[in-house]
C-alpha positions as CSV (number, residue, x, y, z in Angstrom):
1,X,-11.3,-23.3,0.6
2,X,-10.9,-21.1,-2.6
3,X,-8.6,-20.5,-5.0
4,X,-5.2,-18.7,-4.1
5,X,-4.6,-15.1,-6.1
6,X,-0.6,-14.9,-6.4
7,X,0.1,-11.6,-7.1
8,X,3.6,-9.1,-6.4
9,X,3.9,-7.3,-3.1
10,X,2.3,-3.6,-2.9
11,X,3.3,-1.0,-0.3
12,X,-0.6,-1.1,1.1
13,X,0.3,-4.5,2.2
14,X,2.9,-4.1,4.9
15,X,0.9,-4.0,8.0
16,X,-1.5,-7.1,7.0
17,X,1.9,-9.4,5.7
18,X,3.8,-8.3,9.1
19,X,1.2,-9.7,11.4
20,X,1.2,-12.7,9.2
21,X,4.7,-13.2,9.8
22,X,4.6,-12.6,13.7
23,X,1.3,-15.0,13.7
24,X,3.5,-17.4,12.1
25,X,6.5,-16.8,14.1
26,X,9.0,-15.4,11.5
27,X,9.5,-12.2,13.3
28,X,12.6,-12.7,15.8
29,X,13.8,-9.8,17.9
30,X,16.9,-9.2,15.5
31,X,15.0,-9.2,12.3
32,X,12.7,-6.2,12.0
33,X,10.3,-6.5,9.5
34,X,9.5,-3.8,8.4
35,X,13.3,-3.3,7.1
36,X,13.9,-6.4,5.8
37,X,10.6,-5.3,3.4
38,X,12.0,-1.9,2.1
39,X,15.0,-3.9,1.9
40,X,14.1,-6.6,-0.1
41,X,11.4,-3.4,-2.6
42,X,15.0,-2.4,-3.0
43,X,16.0,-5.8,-4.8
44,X,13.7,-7.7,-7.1
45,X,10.8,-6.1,-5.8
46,X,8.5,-8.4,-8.1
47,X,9.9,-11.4,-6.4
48,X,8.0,-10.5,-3.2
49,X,4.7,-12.5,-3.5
50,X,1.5,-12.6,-1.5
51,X,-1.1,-15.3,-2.0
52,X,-4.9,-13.6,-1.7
53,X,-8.0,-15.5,-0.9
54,X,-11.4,-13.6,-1.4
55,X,-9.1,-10.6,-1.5
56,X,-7.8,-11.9,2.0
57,X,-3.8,-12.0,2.4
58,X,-3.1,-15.1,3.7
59,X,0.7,-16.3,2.7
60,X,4.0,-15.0,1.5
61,X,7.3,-15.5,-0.1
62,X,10.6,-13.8,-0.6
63,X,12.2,-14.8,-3.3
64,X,15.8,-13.3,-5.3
65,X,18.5,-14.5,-7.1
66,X,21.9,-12.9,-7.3
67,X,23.2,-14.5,-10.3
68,X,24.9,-18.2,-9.0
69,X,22.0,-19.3,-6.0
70,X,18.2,-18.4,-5.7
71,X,17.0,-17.7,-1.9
72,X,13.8,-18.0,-0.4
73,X,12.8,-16.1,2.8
74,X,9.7,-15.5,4.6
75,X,7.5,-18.5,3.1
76,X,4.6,-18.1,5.5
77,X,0.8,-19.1,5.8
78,X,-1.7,-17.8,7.6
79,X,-2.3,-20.6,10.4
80,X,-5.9,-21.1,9.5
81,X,-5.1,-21.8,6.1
82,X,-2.4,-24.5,6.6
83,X,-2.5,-27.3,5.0
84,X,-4.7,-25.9,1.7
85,X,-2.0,-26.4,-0.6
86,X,-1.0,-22.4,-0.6
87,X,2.5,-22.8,0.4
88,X,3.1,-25.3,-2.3
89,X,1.5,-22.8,-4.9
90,X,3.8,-20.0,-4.1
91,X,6.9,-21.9,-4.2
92,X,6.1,-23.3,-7.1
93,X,5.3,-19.7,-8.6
94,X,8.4,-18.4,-7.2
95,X,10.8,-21.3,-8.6
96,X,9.1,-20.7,-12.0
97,X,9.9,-17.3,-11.4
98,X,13.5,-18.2,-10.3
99,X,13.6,-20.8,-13.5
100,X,13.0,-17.4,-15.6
101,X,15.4,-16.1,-14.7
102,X,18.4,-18.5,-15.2
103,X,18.6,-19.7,-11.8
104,X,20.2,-23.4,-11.6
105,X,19.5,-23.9,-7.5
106,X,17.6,-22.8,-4.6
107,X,18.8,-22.4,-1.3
108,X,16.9,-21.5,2.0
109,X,17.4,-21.7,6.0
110,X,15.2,-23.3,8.4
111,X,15.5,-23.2,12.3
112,X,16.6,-26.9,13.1
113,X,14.0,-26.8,15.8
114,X,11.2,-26.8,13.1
115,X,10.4,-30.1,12.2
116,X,7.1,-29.4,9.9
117,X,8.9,-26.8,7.8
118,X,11.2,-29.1,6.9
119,X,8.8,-31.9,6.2
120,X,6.8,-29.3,4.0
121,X,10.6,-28.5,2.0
122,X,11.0,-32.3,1.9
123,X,7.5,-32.2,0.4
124,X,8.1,-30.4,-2.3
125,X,11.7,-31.4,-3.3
126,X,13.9,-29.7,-1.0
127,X,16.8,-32.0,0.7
128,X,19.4,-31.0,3.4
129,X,22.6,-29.6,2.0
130,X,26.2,-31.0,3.6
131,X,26.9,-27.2,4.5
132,X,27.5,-25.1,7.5
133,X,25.3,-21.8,7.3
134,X,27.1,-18.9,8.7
135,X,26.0,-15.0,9.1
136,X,27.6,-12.4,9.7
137,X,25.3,-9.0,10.8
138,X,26.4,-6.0,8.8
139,X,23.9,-3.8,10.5
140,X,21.5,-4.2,13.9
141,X,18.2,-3.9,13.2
142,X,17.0,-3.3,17.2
């Protein structure tokens, strides 16, 4: 397989990066996606990352940090291109990107139900944190 092209989100890319995300199963009927996107232009915009292949769009990553914690959200891979190394690439582009910023630790959320995401955080130096995640919905996006 060829060599990933990391590059900042553009508008034009909306439709191709949300039918990556329901592909990969990130889209849940409480999170619409195409509000959590103008959400997250509205923050850090250059923190939004899409991995190209031959000009193809094949991954994403969220990334922000809001002064004390970095977060990562919507790390995905297109299903036919698992296991090339391209989720590795963009984490480690968004921590460097994180690091640049001052950030001292990332945090992220993972459905307990999904064993091989967690094995691929393990993977690349994530451990589980002695917390309880809580959320609280502000606004309902269906």
């Amino acid at each position: 397989m060829n060599e990933l092209d990391i590059r900042s989100y553009r508008d034009a890319d909306q439709e191709v990066v949300v039918k990556l995300w329901q592909g990969c199963g990130l889209v849940m009927p409480w999170n619409d996606p195409a509000k959590d996107i103008r959400r997250k232009l509205s923050m850090q915009r250059e923190m939004f990352l899409v991995g190209l292949v031959d000009e193809r769009l094949v991954a994403t990553v969220m990334a922000g940090y809001e002064g004390h914690r970095g977060w990562i959200n919507y790390l995905a891979v297109a299903p036919d291109c698992r296991k090339s190394g391209f989720g590795r690439r963009l984490m480690e582009e968004a921590e460097a990107r994180l690091r640049a910023l001052g950030c001292p630790k990332i945090n992220l959320q993972i459905r307990s139900s999904n064993a091989d995401v967690i094995e691929f955080y393990r993977s690349v130096g994530f451990s589980i944190d002695d917390v309880v995640s809580m959320g609280k919905r502000l606004e309902e996006d269906q």
